[in-house]
N, C-alpha and C positions, 0 to 999 in steps of 0.2 A: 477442788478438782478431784478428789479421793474415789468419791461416788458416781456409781452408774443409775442410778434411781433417787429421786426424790431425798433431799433430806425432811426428818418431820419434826424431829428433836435433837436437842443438843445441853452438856453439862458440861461445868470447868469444874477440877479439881486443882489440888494442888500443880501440878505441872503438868496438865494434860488437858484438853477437849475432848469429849466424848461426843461422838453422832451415831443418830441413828435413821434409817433410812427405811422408803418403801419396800428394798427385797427383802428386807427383817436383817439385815449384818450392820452390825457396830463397827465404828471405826475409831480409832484414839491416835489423836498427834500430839505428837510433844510442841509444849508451848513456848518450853525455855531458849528455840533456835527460832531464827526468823531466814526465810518462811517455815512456819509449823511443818515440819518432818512425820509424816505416819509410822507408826510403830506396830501395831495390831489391827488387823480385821477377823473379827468375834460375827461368828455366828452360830445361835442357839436358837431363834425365834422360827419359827418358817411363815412369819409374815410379815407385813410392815412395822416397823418399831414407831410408835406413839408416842412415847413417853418415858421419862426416866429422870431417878432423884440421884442424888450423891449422900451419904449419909454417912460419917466416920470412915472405917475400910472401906465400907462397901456401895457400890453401884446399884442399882435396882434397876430393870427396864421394864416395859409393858408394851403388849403388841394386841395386833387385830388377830392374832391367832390363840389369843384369850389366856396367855401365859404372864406370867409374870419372872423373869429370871433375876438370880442376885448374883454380883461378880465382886471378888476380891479385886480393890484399887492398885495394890503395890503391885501383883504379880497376872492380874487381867483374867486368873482361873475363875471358872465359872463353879459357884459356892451349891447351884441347888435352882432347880423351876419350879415354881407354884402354878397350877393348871387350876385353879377351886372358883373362877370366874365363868360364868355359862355365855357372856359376852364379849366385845373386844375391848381390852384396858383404853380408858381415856385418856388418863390421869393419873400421878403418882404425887403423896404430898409427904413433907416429912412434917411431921407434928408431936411438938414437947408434952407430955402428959408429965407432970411433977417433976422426979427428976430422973425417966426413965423416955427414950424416945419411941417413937411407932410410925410406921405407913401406914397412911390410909388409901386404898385403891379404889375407883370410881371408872364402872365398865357400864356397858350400854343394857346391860344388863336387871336394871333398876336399883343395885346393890350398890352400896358403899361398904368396903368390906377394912378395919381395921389390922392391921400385922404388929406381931412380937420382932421386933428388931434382933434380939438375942436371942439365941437357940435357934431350932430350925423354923423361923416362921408362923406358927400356926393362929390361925384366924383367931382375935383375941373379941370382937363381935362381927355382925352382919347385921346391916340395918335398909331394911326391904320396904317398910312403909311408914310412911310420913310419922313424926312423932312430936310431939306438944314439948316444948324446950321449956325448963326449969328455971 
């Protein structure tokens, strides 16, 4: 009952629900009271929120306004926006590469774009056309 528009997605963390919704605002309720109690309405996107991982501290979302934002869990700050999609995010996946993690984001864009989890994010590849698996 939080939302005035659409929810599209949604994450559990340790003691919280995360939503996110057609106007582009996040919302977070605590899960540890029944009924879940809202705590935060986050908004950074300026469109629909799509998607979104959980990954150690941090949150990831993706929206139809081709952003990708990452948000500290404990304290809800917004860490940093990645805009390097030319389409709207689909998709957010968390994926173990050895023993270091990464997001891969998938926009309508034809791109699958890999992320560095640590440091500030930067596109670690970008894979735009079909390619022969090994």
């Amino acid at each position: 009952n939080h939302h005035t528009q659409g929810v599209l997605c949604m994450i559990k963390t340790t003691n919280a629900l995360w939503t996110g919704a057609k106007d582009g605002e996040l919302k977070i309720c605590d899960t540890t009271v029944y009924p879940p109690k809202l705590v935060k309405v986050l908004t950074a996107h300026q469109s629909a929120v799509t998607c979104m991982v959980h990954l150690g501290t941090k949150v990831w979302t993706g929206s139809l306004d081709k952003s990708i934002c990452v948000w500290n869990v404990a304290n809800y700050q917004l860490l940093g926006c990645i805009a390097d999609h030319h389409g709207y995010l689909m998709q957010l996946a968390p994926i173990l590469k050895v023993d270091s993690w990464r997001v891969w984001s998938v926009a309508n864009d034809k791109t699958v774009k890999i992320w560095e989890v640590e440091g500030f994010y930067q596109t670690m590849c970008e894979l735009d056309e079909p390619k022969a698996l090994r």
